[in-house]
C-alpha positions as CSV (number, residue, x, y, z in Angstrom):
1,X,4.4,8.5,-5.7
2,X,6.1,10.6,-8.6
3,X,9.1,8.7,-7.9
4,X,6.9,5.3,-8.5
5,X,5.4,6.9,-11.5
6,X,8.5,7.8,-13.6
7,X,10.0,4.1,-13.0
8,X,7.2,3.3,-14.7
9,X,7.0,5.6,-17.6
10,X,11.0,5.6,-18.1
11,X,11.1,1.4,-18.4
12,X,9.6,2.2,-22.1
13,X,12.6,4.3,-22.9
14,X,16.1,3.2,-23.9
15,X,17.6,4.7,-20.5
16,X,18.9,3.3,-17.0
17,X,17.1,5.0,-14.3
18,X,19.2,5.0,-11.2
19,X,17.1,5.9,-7.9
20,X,18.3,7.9,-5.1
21,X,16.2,5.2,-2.9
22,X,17.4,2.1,-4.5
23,X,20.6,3.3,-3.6
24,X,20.2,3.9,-0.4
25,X,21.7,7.8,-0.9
26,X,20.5,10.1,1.8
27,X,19.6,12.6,-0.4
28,X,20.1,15.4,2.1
29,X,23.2,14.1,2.8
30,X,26.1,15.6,0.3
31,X,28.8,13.3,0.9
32,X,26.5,10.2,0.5
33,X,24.9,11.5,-2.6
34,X,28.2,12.8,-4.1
35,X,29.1,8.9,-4.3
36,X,25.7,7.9,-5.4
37,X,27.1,10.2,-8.5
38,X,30.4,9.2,-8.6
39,X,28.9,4.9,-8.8
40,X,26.0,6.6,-11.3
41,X,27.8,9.2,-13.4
42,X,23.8,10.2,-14.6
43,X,23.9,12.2,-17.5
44,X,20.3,13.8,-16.7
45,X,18.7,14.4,-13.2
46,X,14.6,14.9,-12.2
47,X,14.4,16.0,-8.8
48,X,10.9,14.8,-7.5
49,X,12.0,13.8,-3.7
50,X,11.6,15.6,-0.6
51,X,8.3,15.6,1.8
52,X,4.5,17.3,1.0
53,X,1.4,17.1,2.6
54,X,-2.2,18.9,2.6
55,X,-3.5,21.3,4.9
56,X,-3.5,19.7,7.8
57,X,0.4,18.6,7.4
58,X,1.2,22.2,6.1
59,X,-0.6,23.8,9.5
60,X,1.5,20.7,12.1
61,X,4.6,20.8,10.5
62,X,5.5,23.8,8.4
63,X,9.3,23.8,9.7
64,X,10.2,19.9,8.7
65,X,8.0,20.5,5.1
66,X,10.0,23.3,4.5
67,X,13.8,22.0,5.4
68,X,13.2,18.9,4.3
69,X,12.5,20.3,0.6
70,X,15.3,23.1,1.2
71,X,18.1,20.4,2.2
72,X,17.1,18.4,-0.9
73,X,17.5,21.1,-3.3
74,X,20.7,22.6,-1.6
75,X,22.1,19.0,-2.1
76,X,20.8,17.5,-5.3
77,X,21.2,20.4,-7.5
78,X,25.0,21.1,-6.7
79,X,25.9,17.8,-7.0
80,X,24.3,17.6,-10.3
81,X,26.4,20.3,-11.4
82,X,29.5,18.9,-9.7
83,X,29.4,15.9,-11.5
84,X,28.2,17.3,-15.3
85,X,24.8,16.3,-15.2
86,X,23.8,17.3,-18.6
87,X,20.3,18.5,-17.4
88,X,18.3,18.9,-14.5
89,X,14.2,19.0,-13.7
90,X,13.2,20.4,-10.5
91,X,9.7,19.5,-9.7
92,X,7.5,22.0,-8.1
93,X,4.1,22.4,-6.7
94,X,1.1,25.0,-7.5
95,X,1.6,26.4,-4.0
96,X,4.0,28.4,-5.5
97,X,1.7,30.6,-6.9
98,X,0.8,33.9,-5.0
99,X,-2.5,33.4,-3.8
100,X,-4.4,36.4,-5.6
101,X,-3.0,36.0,-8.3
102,X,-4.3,36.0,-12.0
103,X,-6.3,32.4,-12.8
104,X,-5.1,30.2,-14.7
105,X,-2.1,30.9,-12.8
106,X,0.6,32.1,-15.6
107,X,4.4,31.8,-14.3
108,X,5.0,35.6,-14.9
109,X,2.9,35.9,-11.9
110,X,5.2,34.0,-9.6
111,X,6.9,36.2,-7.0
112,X,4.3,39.3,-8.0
113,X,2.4,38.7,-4.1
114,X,2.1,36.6,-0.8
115,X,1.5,33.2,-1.4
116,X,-1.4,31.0,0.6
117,X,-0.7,31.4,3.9
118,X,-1.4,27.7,5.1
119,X,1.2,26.4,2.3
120,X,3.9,29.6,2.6
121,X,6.7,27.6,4.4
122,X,6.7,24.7,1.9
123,X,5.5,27.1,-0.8
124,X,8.8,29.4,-0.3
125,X,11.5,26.2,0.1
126,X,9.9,25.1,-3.6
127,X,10.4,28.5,-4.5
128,X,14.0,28.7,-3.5
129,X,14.7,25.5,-5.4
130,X,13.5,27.3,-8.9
131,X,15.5,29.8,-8.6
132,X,18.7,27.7,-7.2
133,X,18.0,25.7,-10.7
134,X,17.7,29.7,-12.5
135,X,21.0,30.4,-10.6
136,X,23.0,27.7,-12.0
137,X,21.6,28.3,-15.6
138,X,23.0,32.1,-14.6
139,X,26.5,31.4,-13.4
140,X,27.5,28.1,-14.7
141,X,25.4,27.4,-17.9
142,X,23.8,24.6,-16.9
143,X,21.0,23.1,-18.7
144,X,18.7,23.3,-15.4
145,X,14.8,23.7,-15.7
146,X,11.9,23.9,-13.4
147,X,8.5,22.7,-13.8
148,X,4.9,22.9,-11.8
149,X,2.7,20.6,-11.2
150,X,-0.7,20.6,-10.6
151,X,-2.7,18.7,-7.5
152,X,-1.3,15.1,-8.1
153,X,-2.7,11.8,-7.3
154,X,-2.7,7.9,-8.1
155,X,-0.9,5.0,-6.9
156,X,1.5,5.2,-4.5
157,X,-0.2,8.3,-2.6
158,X,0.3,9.1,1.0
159,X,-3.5,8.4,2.5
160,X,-2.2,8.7,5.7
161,X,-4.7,10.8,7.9
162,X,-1.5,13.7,8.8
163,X,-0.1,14.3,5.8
164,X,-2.6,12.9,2.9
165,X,-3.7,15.6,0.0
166,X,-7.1,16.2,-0.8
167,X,-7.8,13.0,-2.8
168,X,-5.8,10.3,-1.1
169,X,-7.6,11.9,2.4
170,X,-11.2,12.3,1.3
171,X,-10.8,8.6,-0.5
172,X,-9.2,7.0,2.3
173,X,-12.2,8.6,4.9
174,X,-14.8,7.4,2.6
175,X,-13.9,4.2,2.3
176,X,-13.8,4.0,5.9
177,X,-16.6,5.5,6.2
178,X,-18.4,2.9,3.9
179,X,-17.2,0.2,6.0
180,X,-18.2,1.2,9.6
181,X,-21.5,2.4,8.1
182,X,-21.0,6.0,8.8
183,X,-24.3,7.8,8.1
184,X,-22.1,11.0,7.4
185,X,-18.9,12.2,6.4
186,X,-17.7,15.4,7.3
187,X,-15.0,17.2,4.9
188,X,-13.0,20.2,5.6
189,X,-13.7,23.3,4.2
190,X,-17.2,24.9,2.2
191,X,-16.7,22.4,-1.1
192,X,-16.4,25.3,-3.1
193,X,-12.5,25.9,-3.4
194,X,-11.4,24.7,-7.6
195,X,-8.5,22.5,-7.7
196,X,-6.8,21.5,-10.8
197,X,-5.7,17.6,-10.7
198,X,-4.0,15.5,-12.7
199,X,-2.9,11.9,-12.5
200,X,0.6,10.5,-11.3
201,X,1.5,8.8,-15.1
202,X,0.0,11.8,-16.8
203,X,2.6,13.8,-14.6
204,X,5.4,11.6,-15.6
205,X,4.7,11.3,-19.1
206,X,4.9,15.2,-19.1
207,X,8.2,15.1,-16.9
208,X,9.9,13.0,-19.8
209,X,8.5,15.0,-22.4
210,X,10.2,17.5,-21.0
211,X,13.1,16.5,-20.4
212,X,13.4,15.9,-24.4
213,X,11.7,18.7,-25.5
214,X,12.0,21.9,-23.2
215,X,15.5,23.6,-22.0
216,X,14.1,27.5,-21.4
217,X,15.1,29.4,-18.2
218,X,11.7,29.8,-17.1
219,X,9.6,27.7,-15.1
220,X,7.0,25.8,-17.3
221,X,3.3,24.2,-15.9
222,X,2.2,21.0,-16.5
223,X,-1.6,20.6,-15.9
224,X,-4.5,19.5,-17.3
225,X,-6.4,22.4,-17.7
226,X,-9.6,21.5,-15.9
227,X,-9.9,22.8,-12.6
228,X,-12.9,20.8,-10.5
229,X,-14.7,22.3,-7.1
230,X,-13.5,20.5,-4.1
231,X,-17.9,19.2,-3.4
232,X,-17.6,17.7,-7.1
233,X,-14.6,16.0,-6.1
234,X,-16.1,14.4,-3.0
235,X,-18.9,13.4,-5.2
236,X,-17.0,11.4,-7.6
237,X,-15.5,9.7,-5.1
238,X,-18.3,8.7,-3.5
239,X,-19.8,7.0,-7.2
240,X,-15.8,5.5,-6.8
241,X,-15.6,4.2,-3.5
242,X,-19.5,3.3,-3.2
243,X,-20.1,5.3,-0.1
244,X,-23.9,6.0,0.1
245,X,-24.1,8.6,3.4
246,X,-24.5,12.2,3.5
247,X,-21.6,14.4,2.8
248,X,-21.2,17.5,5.0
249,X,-18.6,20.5,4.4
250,X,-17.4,22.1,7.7
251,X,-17.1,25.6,6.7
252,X,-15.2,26.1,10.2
253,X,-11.9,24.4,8.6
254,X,-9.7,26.1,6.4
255,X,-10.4,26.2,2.6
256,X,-6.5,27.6,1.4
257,X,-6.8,28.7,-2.0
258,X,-10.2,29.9,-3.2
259,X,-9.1,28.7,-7.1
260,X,-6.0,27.0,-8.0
261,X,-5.4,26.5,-12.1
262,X,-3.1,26.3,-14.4
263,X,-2.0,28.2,-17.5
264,X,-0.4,25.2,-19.5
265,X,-1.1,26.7,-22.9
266,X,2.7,26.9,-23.2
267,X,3.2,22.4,-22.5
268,X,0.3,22.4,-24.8
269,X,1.7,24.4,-27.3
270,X,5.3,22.3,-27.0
271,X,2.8,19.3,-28.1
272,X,1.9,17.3,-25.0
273,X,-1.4,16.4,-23.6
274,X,-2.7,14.1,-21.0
275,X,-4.4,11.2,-21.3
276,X,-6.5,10.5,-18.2
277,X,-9.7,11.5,-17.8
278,X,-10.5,12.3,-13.7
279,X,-13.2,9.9,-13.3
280,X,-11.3,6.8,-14.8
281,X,-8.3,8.1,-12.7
282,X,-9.6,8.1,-9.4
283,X,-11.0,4.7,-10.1
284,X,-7.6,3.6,-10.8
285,X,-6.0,5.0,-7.6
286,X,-8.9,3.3,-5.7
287,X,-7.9,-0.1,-6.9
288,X,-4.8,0.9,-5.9
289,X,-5.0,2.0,-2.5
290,X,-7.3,-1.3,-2.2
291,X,-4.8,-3.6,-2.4
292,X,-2.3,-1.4,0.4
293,X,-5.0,-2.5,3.1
C-alpha cells in the first residue's frame, strides 16, 4: 500500500523510482538485492517493505511478522550502504511506542518501557531496524533516518480477514455485512481504544518531504494529530459503506493500546501538513476497495 502510494506521489518529481518488486529483487535475499543495486545504482533508498497486520495477525503469527521485517532491514540497509546510497528512510510503525507511555507519544519515550504486548514481536524487529539505521549514521556516516507512522490506510490495503488493520477489516465486514443483510455486526474490542490515522498519500507526501528536508539522527513522527475512538471509527464507516444494522463491541476481544497518538509538532514545525480529512479519506479507500471485488 505505501509502496503503491509513493509511485504515485514520486511520478510528480523529477526522479526515477526503481522498485524492489518491479524488479523482481527478493528483498530478503542479499545477493539478489546486491544486483538490483548494482543494475540501479539509487542514489536515495525508502524502506517501506516487509509484512504487518492487526491484532489478530500480530496474536497468529508473531514469529513470521517479526523475521520477515528483521530480514528486510538486515538486508536493505547494508546494501544501501554498500553501494553509497546517499540517504536512507526506514519506515516504522506506532507499535513502537512503549505502551504506557506519555500521549502524544514523543520519540524520547521510545525504549523508556514494555511495549503492547499483542504488537511486541513486530514492534521490537521495527525497533531493531531504527537503530540498525542509528548504527550506520554512528560508524559509517551515513545519511540514514528513521520515521513513524501513524495507523495507515487507503488504496491498496490488505482487507483480508487474517492480516487486515482496523480500517481495511471493519470496512471490508461491513460491507459484507450490508450485502447479506446482517442485522448486526460485531467488532472487536470495547470501541473505546484512540487511534491516530492518516491516509496512504498523506503518508507519502510526508515520506518525500522528508527525504528533502530532514537528515537528524533521531527518529521523526509523521501523523496527523487527531486521534479518533475506535466506536467513532466504526461509525463513519457505516455513513461510508451504507450499512444500516446495529454495531456491537465485544469487550471479550482484545483492545491493544488504550490511546495511541502522535507528537508530530516537530514534522509540523519542519513545514508539512496533511491534506486529507478522515471522512473524505475513508470514502476514497471505499471506492477503492470497491473496484478489487
Amino acid at each position: 500500500m505505501v509502496g503503491q502510494a509513493l509511485k504515485r506521489r514520486l511520478a510528480a518529481e523529477n526522479v526515477t523510482a526503481v522498485a524492489g518488486d518491479d524488479n523482481d529483487a527478493d528483498l530478503r535475499d542479499p545477493a539478489r538485492l546486491d544486483s538490483l543495486f548494482a543494475a540501479a545504482r539509487p542514489r536515495q533508498v525508502i524502506v517501506v517493505a516487509g509484512k504487518e497486520a492487526g491484532i489478530a495477525g500480530n496474536q497468529k503469527q508473531p514469529a513470521d511478522l517479526m523475521l520477515d521485517s528483521l530480514m528486510v532491514a538486515a538486508t536493505v540497509i547494508p546494501t544501501a550502504w554498500r553501494h553509497g546510497v546517499e540517504k536512507l528512510l526506514y519506515l516504522a510503525s506506532s507499535c513502537t511506542y512503549p505502551k504506557r507511555a506519555p500521549q502524544p507519544l514523543s520519540v524520547e519515550s521510545l525504549w523508556t518501557g514494555p511495549v503492547e504486548p499483542t504488537s511486541k514481536a513486530y514492534a521490537v524487529a521495527k525497533l531493531a531496524g531504527m537503530q540498525l539505521c542509528d548504527a550506520y549514521r554512528l560508524q559509517h556516516g551515513t545519511g540514514f533516518i528513521s520515521a513513524i507512522k501513524a495507523d495507515t490506510f487507503g488504496p491498496g490495503d490488505d482487507f483480508s480477514l487474517d492480516n487486515s488493520h482496523v480500517v481495511s477489516a471493519v470496512m471490508r465486514r461491513m460491507h459484507e455485512a450490508k450485502l447479506s443483510g446482517n442485522p448486526v455486526l460485531e467488532i472487536w474490542g470495547t470501541g473505546e481504544p484512540r487511534r491516530e490515522f492518516i491516509y496512504v498519500d498523506d503518508l507519502a507526501d510526508a515520506i518525500v518531504f522528508l527525504m528533502k528536508n530532514y537528515d537528524d539522527p533521531q527518529p521523526i513522527n509523521i501523523g496527523t494529530g487527531v486521534t479518533t475512538s475506535i466506536r467513532e471509527l466504526a461509525e463513519l464507516l457505516r455513513n461510508v459503506t451504507g450499512y444500516q444494522g446495529t454495531l456491537r463491541f465485544d469487550s471479550n476481544r482484545p483492545d491493544g493500546m488504550p490511546l495511541k497518538g502522535l507528537n508530530s509538532a516537530p514534522l509540523r514545525t519542519l513545514g508539512w501538513a496533511p491534506t486529507w480529512e478522515l471522512t473524505a479519506a475513508l470514502a476514497s479507500t471505499y471506492e477503492s476497495f470497491l473496484t478489487t471485488l
